[in-house]
N, C-alpha and C positions, 0 to 999 in steps of 0.2 A: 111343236104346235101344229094342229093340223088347221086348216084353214081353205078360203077360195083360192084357187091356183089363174084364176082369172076374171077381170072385173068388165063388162060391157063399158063401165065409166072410164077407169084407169088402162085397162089392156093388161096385161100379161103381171102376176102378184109373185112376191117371193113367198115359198111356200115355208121356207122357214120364221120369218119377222112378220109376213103377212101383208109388206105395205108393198105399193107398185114399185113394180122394179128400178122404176128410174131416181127412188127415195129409199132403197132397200137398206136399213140399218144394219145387217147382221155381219156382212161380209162383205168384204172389196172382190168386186170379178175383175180380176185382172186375168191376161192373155195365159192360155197352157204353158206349161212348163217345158220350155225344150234345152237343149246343148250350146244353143245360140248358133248354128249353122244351117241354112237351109238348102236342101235338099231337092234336083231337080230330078228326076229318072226316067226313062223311056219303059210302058208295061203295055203289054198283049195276051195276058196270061186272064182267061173268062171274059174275050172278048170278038169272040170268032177269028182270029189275027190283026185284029185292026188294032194298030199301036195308038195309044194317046201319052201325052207328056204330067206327069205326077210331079208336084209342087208339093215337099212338106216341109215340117217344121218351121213353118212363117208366124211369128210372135204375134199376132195379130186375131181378135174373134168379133164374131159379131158382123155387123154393117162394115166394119172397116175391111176384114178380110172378103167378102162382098165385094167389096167397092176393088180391091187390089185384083180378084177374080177378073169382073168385067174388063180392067182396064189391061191386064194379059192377053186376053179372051180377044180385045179390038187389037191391042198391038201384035197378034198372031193373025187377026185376018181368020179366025176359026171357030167353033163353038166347044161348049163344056160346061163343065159342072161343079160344086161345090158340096163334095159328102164327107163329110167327120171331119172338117179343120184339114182335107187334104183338096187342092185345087187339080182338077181334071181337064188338060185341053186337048181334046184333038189333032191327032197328026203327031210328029215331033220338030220339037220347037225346042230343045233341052238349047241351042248355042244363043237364041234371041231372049229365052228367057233369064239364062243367068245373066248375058248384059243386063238386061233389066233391072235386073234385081239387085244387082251390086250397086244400081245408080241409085236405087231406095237405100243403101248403104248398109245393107246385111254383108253378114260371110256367105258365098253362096258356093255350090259343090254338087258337081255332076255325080252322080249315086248310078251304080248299076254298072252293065256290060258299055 
């Protein structure tokens, strides 16, 4: 079905069923699919050597993982980012962030050197 992919009325349309996304009949958006372990690592690699701390496979999309972002982001005292379902924070933070995240009650696991 092709259709409006966005409504000035509604906001944002599923381009498959056509209704606003928040009434979308076609499909459930449920979180990506991972192994169910999330993934902390320290990368410097296409960033002049400045290390930030990478945060992946978190079951979570949308506003929630947003919301998980910032509150890393303040409990590190740092800034960063959110690109492709992968959480970026400045500096390395891999020890304060798996506390954290075990206390959210994932499996959590230092990735990398």
């Amino acid at each position: 079905m092709s259709g409006p992919v966005y409504s000035t009325q509604h906001g944002a349309m599923c381009p498959a069923c056509g209704q606003p996304l928040a009434r979308c009949t076609c499909k459930q958006r449920g979180a990506p699919a991972t192994d169910g372990i999330v993934r902390v690592e320290r990368q410097t690699q296409g960033r002049k050597g400045k290390g930030v701390t990478v945060v992946r496979g978190v079951p979570l999309e949308g506003a929630e993982l947003a919301a998980l972002a910032k509150r890393l982001k303040k409990k590190c005292g740092s800034g960063g980012t959110l690109k492709d379902g992968l959480i970026e924070i400045q500096g390395d933070h891999r020890d304060a962030l798996v506390v954290e995240l075990a206390k959210e009650g994932w499996t959590v696991k230092r990735a990398g050197g």
